[in-house]
LOMI-618452 format. One record per residue: x, y, z of N, C-alpha, C in turn; residue in one letter. Coordinates in steps of 0.2 Angstrom, whole numbers, plus 5000, padded with zeros to 4 digits. Layout:
! residues N
XYZXYZXYZa;...
This chain:
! residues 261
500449945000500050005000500450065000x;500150104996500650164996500650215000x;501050255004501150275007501050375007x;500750405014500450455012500750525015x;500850575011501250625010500550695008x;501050745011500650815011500050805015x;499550855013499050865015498350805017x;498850745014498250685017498550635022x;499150685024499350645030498850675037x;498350735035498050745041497350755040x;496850745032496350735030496250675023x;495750645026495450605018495350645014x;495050715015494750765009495150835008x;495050875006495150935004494750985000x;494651045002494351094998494551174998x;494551184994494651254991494151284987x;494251374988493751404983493951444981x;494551454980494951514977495551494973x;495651524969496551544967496751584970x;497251584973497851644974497651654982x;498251694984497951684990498351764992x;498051814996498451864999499151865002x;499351805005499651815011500451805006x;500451765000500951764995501451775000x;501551675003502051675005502551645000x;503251655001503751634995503751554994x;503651534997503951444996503151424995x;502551434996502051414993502051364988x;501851304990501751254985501251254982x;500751284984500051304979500151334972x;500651424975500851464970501151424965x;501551364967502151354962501751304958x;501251264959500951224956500551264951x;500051314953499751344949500051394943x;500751414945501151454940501451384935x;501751354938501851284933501451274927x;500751254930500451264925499851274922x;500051364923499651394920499151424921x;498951414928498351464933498451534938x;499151524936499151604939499751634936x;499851704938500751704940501051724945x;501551744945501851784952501451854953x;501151884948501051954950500251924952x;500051884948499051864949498851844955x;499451784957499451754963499151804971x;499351834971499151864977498451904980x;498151924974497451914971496951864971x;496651824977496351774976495651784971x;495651734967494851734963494451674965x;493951694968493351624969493151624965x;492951534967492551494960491951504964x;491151554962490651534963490451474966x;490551404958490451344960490651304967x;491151314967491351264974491251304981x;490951364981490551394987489851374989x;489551354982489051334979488751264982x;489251224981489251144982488751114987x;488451104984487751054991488250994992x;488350975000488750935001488350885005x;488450835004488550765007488950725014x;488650705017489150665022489650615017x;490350635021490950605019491350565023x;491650495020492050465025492750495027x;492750535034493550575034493550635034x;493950655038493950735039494050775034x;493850825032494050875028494350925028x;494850945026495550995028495151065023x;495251115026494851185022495251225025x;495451265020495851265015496451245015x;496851215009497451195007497851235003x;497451264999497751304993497851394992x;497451424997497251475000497251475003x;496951555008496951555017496551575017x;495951595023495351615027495851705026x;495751715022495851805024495351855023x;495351925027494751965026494251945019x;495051955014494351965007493851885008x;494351835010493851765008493751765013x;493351785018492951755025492151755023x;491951805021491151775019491151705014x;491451695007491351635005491551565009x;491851595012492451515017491951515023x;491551555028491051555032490551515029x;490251525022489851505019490051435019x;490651425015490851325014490751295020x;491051325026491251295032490451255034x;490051315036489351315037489151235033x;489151255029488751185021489051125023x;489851145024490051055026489851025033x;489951075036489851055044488951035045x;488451065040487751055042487550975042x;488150965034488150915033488150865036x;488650845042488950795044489550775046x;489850825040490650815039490750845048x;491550835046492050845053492550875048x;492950915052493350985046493951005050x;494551015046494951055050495051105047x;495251155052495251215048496151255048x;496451265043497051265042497151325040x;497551375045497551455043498051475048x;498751505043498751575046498451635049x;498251635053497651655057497551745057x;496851765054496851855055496351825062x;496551885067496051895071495351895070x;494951915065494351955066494251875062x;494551855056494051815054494051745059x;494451745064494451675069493851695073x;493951745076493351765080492551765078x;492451765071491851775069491751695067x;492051635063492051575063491951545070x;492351575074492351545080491451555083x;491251615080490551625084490051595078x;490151585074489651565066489551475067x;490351465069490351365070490051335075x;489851395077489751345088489351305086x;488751295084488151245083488851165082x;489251175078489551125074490351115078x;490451145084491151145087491351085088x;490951055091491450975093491450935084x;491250955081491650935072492050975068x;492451005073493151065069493651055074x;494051055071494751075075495151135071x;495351175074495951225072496551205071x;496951215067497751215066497851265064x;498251335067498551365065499351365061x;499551385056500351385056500751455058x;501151415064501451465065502151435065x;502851445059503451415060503951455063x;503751515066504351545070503851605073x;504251635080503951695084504351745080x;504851755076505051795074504951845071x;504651875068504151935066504551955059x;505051955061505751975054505751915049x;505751855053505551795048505051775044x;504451795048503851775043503751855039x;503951915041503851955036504351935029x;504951895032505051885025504951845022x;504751775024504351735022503551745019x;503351735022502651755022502351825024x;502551875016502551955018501851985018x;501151935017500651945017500151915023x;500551885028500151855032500251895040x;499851875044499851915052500551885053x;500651955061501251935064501051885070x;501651865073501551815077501051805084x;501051875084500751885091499651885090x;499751905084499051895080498751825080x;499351785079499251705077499151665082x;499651695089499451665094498951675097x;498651755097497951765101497751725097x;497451725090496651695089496851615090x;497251585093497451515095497251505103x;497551555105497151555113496351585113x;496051605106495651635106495051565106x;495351535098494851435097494851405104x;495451395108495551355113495151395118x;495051435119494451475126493651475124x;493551445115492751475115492851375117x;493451365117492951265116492951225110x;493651245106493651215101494251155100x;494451115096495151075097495451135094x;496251115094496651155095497351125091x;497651135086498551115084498851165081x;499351155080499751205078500451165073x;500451195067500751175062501351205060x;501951195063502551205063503151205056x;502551165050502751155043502751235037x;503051255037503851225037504251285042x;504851255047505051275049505451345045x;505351405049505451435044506251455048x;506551455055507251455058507251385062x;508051405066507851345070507751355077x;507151405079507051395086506251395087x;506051305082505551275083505151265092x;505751245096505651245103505251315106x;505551365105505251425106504351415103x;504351405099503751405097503351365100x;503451295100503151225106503151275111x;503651295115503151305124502751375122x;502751405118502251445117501551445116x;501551405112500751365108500651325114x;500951305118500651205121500151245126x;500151285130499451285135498851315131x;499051325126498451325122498251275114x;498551215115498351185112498151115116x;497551065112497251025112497550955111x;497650975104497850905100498650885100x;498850935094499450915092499950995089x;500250955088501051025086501350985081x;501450985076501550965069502351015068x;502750965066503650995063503550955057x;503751015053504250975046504651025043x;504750995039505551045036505051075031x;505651125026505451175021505651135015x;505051105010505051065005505151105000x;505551044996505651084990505951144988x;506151164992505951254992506451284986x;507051244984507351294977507051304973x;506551244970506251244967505651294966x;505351274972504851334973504651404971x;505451424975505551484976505751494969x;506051474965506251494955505551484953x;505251454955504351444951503851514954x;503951514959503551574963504051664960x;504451674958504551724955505051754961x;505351714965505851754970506451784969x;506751834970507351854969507851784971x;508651824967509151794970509451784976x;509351834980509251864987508751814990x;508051794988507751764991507951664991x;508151694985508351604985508951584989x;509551624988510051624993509751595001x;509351635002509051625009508651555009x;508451535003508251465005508651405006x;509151425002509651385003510051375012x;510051435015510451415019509751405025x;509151425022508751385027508551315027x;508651285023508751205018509251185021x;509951205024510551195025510551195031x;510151235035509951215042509451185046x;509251125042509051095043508951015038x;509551015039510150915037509950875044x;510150845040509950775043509950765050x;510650805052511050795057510650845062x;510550895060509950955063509350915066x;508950895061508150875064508450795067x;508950755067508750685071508950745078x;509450775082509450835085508850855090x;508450895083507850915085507350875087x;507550805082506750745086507350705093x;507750725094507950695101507650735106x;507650795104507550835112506750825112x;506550825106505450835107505350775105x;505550725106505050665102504650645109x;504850665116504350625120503950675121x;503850735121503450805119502850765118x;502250765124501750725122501250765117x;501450825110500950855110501150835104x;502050855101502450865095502350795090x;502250805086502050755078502350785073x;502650735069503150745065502850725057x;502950775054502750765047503250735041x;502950695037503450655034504050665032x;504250735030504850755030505550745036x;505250745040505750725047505550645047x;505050615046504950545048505550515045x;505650535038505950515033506650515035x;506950545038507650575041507550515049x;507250525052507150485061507150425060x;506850395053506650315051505850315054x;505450355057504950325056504450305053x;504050265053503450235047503050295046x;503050295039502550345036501750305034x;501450355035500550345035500350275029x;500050255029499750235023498950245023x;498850265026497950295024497750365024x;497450385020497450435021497050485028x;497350565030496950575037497250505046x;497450465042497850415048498150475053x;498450525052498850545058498450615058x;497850635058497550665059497750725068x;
């Protein structure tokens, strides 16, 4: 049986309703898929366009969680149609994670839109560094840290599950960020490395300067770095490791999809 990578090592499903996303972070493997071929570019990317259609969607009970969104973020412009999805899946029956670089205002209005359907959502924020200098260069369109934290303490106080996705690390003081998140998380704390990312970052339209930096963030984190990193947290009863370090530590990778939900 074949073994399970990206976004279906923590959902059966998936959905989106948009191209492009605000937040236009640089290693984005949405962006780079979508330039590859053919449905955006570097400058359109950052511009999300909804599909009517799949806001639309009369939905069905499903076997398996559903991950919303994967390929975009819940940001101001896309909170009314992503309200709208959320609402439709959850009436249904489905059980949903919701997977965002977190704005304050629109966690707080989901938070109060989903209560009917709370115990079938979990939150996962990603948060891969407290650095503010890091994720603005990284991710020059998403909230700074201290934003991402409240509306994390914000899910966790109205009564919701709670994880935090550390993929991809964007330095190495992932530790810093675990004791941060952990009194206010549920489930889980999710590490992995920064994939692909030369690639990406040439696909995404990055400066030489921006690639540069990929490289020595790619370089800080070898083999020798993350088995390091999974010595000190692997008894971390919160920390889960995504396939990218599993791959590096020797452990067994998923074969179902949503398994390590």
């Amino acid at each position: 049986m074949a073994s399970i990578s990206g976004t279906r090592e923590w959902a059966a499903h998936s959905w989106n309703i948009a191209t492009g996303c605000e937040h236009a972070c640089r290693y984005c493997y949405a962006q780079a898929m979508a330039c590859r071929f053919g449905r955006a570019t570097p400058a359109s990317w950052p511009i999300p366009v909804v599909d009517p259609a799949k806001v639309a969607r009369r939905w069905g009970k499903r076997q398996g969680r559903i991950m919303y969104p994967t390929t975009h973020d819940i940001t101001p412009a896309l909170l009314e149609p992503s309200a709208t999805t959320l609402r439709a899946m959850l009436a249904a029956g489905n059980t949903v994670l919701i997977v965002s670089k977190p704005h304050r205002a629109c966690v707080e209005r989901l938070c109060e839109e989903l209560l009917p359907w709370r115990a079938s959502v979990m939150w996962r924020f990603t948060i891969g560094s407290l650095d503010d200098d890091v994720l603005r260069f990284w991710e020059p369109g998403a909230p700074p840290s201290d934003e991402r934290l409240a509306c994390l303490a914000h899910a966790h106080q109205a009564g919701y599950a709670t994880s935090v996705s550390c993929e991809p690390m964007l330095d190495a003081a992932v530790e810093r960020v675990v004791a941060a998140v952990e009194p206010w998380v549920t489930d889980s704390i999710w590490i992995g490395k920064a994939n692909a990312l030369g690639g990406r970052l040439a696909v995404n339209g990055c400066s030489l300067d921006v690639r540069a930096a990929g490289r020595v963030l790619v370089a800080g984190q070898n083999d020798d770095a993350i088995r390091a990193l999974y010595a000190r947290l692997h008894e971390h009863p919160l920390v889960r490791w995504k396939e990218s370090v599993k791959q590096v530590v020797g452990l067994a990778l998923a074969n179902e999809a949503g398994l390590d939900i």
